[in-house]
C-alpha positions as CSV (number, residue, x, y, z in Angstrom):
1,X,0.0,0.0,0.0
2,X,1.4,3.4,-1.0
3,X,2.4,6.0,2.1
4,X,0.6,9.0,2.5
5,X,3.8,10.9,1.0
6,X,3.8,8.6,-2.2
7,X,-0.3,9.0,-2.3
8,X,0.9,13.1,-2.1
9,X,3.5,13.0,-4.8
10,X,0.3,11.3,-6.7
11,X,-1.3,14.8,-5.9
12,X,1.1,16.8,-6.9
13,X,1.6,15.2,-10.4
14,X,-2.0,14.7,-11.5
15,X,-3.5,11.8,-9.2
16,X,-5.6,12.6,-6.7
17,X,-6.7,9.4,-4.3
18,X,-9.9,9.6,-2.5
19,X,-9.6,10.3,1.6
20,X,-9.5,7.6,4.1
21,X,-13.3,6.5,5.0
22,X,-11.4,5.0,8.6
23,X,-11.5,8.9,9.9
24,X,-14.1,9.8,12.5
25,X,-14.3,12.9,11.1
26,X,-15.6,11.3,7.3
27,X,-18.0,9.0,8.8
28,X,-19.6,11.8,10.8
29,X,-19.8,13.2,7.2
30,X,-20.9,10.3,5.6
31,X,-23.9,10.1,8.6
32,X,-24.9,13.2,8.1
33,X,-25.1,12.9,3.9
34,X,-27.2,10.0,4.8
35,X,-29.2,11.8,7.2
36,X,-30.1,15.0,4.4
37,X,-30.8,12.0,2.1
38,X,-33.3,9.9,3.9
39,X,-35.2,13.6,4.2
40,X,-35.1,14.7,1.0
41,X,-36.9,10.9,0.2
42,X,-39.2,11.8,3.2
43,X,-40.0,15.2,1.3
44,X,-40.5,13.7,-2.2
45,X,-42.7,11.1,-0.3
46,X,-44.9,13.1,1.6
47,X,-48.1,10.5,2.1
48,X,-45.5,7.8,3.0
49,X,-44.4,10.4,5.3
50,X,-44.4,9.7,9.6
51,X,-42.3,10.0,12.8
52,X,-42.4,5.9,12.6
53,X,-41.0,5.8,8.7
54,X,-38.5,8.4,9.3
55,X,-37.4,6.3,12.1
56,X,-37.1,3.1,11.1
57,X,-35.3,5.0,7.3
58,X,-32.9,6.7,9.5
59,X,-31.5,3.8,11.6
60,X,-31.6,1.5,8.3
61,X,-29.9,4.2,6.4
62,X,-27.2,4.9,8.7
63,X,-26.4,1.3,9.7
64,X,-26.0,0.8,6.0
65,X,-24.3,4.2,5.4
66,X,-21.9,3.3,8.4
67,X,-21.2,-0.2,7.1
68,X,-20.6,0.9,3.7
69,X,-18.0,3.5,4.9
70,X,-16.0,0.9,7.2
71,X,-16.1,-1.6,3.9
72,X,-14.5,1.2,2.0
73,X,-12.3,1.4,5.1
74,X,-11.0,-1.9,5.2
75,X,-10.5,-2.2,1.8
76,X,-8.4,0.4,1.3
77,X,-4.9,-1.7,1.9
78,X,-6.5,-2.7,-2.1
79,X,-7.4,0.1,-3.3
80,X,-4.0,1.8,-2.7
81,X,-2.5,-0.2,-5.1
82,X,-4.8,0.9,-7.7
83,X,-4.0,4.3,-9.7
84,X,-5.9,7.5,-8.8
85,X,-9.0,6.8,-11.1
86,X,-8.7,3.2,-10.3
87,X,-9.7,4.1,-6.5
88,X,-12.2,6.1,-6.6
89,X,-13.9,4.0,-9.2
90,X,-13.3,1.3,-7.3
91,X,-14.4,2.7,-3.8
92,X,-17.2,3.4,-5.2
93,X,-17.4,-0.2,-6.4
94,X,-16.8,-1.5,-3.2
95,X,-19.9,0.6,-1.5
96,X,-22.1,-1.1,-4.3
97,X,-20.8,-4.1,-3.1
98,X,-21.2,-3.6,0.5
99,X,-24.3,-2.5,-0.1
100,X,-25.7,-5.2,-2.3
101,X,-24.4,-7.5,1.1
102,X,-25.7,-5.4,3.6
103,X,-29.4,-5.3,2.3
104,X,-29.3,-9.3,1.0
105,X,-28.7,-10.2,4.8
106,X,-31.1,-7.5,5.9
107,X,-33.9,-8.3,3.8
108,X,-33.2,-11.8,4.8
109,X,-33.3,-11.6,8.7
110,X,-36.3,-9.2,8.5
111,X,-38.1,-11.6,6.5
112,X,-37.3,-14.5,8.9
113,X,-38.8,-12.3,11.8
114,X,-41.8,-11.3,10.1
115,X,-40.7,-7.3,9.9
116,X,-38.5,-7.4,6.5
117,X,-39.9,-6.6,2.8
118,X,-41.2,-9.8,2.7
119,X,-40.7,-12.3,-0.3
120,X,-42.7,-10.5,-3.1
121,X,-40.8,-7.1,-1.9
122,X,-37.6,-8.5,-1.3
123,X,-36.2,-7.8,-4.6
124,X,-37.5,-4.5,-4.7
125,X,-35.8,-3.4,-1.1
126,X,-32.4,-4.6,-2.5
127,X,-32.6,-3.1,-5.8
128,X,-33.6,0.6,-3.5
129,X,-30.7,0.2,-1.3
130,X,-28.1,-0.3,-3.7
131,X,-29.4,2.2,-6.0
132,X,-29.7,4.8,-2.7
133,X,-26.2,3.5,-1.8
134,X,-24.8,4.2,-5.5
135,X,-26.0,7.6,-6.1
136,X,-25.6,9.5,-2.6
137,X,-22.3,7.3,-3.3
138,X,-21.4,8.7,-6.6
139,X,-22.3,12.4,-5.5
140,X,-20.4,12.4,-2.4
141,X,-17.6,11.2,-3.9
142,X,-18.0,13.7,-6.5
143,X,-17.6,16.2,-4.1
144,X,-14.7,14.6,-2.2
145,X,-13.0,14.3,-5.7
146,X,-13.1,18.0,-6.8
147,X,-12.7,18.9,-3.2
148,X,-9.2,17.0,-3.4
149,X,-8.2,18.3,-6.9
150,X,-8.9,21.6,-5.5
151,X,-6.9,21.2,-2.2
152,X,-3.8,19.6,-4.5
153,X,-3.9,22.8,-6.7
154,X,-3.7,25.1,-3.9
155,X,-1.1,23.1,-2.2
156,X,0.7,23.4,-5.4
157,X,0.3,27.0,-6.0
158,X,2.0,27.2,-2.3
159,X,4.9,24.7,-2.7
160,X,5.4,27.3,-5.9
161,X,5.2,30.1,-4.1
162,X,7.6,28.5,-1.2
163,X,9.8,27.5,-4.2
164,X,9.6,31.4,-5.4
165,X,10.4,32.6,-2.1
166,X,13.7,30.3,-1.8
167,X,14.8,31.1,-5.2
168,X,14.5,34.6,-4.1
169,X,16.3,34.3,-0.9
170,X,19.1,31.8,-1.9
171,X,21.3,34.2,-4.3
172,X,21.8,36.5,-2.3
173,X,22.5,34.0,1.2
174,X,24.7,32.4,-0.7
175,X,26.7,35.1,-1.7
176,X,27.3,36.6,1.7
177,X,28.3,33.0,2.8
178,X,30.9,32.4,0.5
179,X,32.1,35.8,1.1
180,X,32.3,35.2,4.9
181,X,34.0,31.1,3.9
182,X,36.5,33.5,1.7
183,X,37.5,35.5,4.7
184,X,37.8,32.6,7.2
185,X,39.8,30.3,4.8
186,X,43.4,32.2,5.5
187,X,43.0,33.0,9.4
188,X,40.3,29.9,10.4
189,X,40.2,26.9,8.2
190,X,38.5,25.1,10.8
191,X,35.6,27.4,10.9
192,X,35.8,28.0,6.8
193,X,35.2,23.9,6.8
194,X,32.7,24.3,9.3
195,X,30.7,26.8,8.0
196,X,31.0,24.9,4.4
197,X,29.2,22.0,6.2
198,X,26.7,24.0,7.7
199,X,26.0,26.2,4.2
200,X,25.5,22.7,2.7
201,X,22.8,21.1,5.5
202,X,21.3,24.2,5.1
203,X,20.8,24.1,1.1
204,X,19.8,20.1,1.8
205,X,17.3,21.1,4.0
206,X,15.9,23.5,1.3
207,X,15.3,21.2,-1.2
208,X,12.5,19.0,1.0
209,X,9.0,19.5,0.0
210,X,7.3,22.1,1.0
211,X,4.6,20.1,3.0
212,X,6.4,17.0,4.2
213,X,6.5,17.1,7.9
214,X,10.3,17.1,9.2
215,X,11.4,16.6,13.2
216,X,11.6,19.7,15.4
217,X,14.7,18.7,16.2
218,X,16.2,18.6,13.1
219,X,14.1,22.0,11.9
220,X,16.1,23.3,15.3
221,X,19.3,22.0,14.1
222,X,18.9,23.3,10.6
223,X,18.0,27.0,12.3
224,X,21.1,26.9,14.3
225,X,23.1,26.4,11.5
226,X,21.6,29.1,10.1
227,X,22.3,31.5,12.8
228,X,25.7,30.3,12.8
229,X,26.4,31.3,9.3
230,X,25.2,34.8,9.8
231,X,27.2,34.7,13.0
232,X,30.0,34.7,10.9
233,X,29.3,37.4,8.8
234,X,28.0,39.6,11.2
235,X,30.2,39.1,14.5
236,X,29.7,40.2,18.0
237,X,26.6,42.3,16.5
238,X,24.2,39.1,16.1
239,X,23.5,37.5,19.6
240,X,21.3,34.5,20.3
241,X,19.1,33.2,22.7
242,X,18.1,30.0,23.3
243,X,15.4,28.6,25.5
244,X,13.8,25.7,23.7
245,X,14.5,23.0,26.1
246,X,10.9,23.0,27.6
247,X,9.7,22.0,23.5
248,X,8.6,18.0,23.7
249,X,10.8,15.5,22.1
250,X,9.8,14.1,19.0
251,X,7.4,16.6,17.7
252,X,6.9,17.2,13.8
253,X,7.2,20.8,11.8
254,X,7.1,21.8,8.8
255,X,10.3,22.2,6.7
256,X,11.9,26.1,6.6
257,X,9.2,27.6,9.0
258,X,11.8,28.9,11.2
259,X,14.2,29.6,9.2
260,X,12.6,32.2,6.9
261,X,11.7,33.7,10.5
262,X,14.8,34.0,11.5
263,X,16.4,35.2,8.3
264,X,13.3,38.2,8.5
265,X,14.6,39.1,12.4
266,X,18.3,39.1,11.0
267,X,17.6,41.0,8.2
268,X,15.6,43.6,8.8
269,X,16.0,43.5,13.0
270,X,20.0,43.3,13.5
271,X,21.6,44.2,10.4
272,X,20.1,48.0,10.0
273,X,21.1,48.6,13.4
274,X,25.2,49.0,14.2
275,X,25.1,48.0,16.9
276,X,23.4,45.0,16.3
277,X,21.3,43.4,18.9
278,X,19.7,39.9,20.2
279,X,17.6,37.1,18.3
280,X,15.8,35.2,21.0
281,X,13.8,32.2,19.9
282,X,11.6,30.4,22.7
283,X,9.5,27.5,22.8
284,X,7.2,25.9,25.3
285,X,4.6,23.0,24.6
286,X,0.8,24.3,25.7
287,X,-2.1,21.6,26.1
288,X,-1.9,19.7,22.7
289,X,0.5,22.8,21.1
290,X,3.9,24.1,20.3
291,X,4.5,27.7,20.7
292,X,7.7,29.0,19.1
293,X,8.4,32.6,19.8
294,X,11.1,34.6,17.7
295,X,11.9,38.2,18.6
296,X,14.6,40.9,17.3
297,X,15.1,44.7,17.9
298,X,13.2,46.6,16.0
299,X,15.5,48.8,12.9
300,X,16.4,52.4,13.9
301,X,13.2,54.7,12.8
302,X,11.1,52.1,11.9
303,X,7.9,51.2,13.5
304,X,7.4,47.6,11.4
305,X,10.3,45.6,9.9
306,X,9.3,45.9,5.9
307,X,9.9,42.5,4.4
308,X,8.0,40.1,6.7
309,X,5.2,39.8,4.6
310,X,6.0,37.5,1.8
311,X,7.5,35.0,4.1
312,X,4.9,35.4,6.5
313,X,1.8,35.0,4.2
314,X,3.6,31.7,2.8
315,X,4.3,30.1,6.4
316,X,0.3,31.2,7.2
317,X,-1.0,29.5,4.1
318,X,1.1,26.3,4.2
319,X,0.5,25.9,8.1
320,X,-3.8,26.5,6.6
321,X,-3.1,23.6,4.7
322,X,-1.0,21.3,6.9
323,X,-3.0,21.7,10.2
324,X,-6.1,23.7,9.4
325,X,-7.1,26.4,12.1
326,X,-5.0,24.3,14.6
327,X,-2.1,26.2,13.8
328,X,-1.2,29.7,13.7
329,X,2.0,32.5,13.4
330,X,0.6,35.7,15.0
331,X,3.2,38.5,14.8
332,X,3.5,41.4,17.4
333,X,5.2,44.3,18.1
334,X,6.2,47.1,21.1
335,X,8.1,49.9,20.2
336,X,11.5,48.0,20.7
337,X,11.0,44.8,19.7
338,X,9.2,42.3,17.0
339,X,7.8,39.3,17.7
340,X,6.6,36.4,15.8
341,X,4.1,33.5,17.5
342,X,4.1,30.4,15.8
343,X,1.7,28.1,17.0
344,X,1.0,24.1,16.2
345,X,-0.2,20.8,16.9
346,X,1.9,18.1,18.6
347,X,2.0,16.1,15.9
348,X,4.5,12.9,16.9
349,X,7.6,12.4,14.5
350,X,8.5,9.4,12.5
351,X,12.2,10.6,12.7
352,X,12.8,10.2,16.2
């Protein structure tokens, strides 16, 4: 069965897979689908209509609905295997079939006890059920499949403009960092290697996909070595603080949401000023949350540190479509200092 980063790559490159029907979430969708169905039938039907029929139609309905789902559930380890038309075609092939069971056992049963369709109806209440199950099937999954192509564009359109951003930023990094390797190279060879190995992590870590989820630790690690670089360049006038031992162990980020912070509170915080001044960066875990806190100095004159848009709207709309509203980057300021709030959900890692 393909992993949900090989099902993503699908995404990106034309294949969208349906969702995963073993999520609360969908069958609470699927329920309530079923629900707006059965009265819509109750609507068109309205001298068949009664308390007692809509009761005994909603429990049916739903049992049948839930059933169907948790078939398309378990079948799944299948129809991962398939390409992207393949599964939806065929969860929708599987509901039919589910359904087709479902009401054959039903009719059955109910029959036996003297409450079912009865023998001259029994055909009839199988044929209805399938039928119901294949078109509130086919619609929903209709919905779910231009829902998805949308959400894959968008995503898209973000890893661009992510791509964009880096493309932007990279030149110009990379110029000052050879500049400042050139300068160590005759007095500190040791730190001219060093800095070399960090340039190079650092253009690694670039290269990930904007929406794969990474370890903290190593999105840490990857911001230090940032921070060391422009240490470098700039000397005694960058200083940074760090009090991040109080984040939880093995917690999953995003790739490059710090660093694009920190580059903004280097930038436009430390190096207008001569002076220089103090990056502090802050973490804490909160409930089910992260909270990562990055301040700087604000420039000389200015009241907002121009520039923190671009990277800001990016990080906002790729955190939107990672985590939903369960994540956040609020940004604040006094009139000394900037501060940006990044907020997510402890979402364990695979890499630790």
């Amino acid at each position: 069965m393909e992993t949900e980063n090989s099902k993503h790559h699908n995404h990106m490159s034309g294949g969208v897979y349906p969702p995963s029907f073993c999520r609360w979430r969908m069958l609470l969708a699927v329920m309530a689908v079923t629900q707006l169905s059965v009265l819509l039938m109750g609507v068109g039907a309205l001298r068949e209509f009664s308390l007692l029929w809509l009761g005994f139609t909603s429990l049916y309905a739903q049992v049948l609905a839930i059933v169907t789902a948790l078939g398309v559930c378990i079948g799944r380890a299948w129809l991962g295997r398939l390409s992207a038309r393949g599964a939806w075609l065929g969860s929708w092939f599987t509901a039919i079939v589910v359904a087709l069971a479902l009401s054959y056992f039903a009719g059955v049963v109910g029959t036996v006890l003297g409450v079912g369709p009865g023998r001259q109806n029994f055909a009839v209440f199988i044929w209805q059920s399938v039928l119901s199950v294949a078109l509130v099937g086919a619609a929903l999954l209709r919905y779910l499949f231009i829902r998805a192509q949308w959400r894959a564009q968008v995503l898209a359109q973000s890893e661009a403009r992510v791509q964009a951003l880096q493309a932007r930023i990279r030149p110009h990094f990379l110029f000052n960092s050879l500049n400042t390797i050139a300068s160590l190279i005759p007095e500190e060879p040791l730190n001219a290697e060093r800095a070399i190995e960090d340039l190079a992590d650092l253009f690694r870590g670039s290269m990930r996909r904007a929406d794969s989820l990474i370890g903290l630790s190593e999105e840490l690690d990857l911001a230090r070595r940032y921070l060391h670089m422009e240490q470098r360049r700039l000397g005694e006038r960058l200083k940074v603080g760090w009090q991040v031992s109080e984040l939880p162990e093995g917690a999953s980020v995003l790739p490059l949401t710090l660093q694009p912070l920190l580059e903004n509170a280097v930038t436009h915080g430390i190096q207008p000023r001569a002076d220089g001044g103090e990056v502090r960066v802050y973490g804490r875990a909160e409930k089910d949350n992260i909270v990562i806190t990055i301040s700087n100095p604000l420039a000389p004159g200015k009241r907002a540190a121009g520039g923190h848009g671009m990277a800001l709207a990016n990080i906002r709309e790729r955190l939107e479509l990672a985590f939903g509203p369960n994540a956040s980057l609020i940004t604040h300021q006094d009139d000394q200092q900037f501060f940006a709030i990044l907020s997510l959900p402890y979402v364990k890692s695979n890499h630790s």
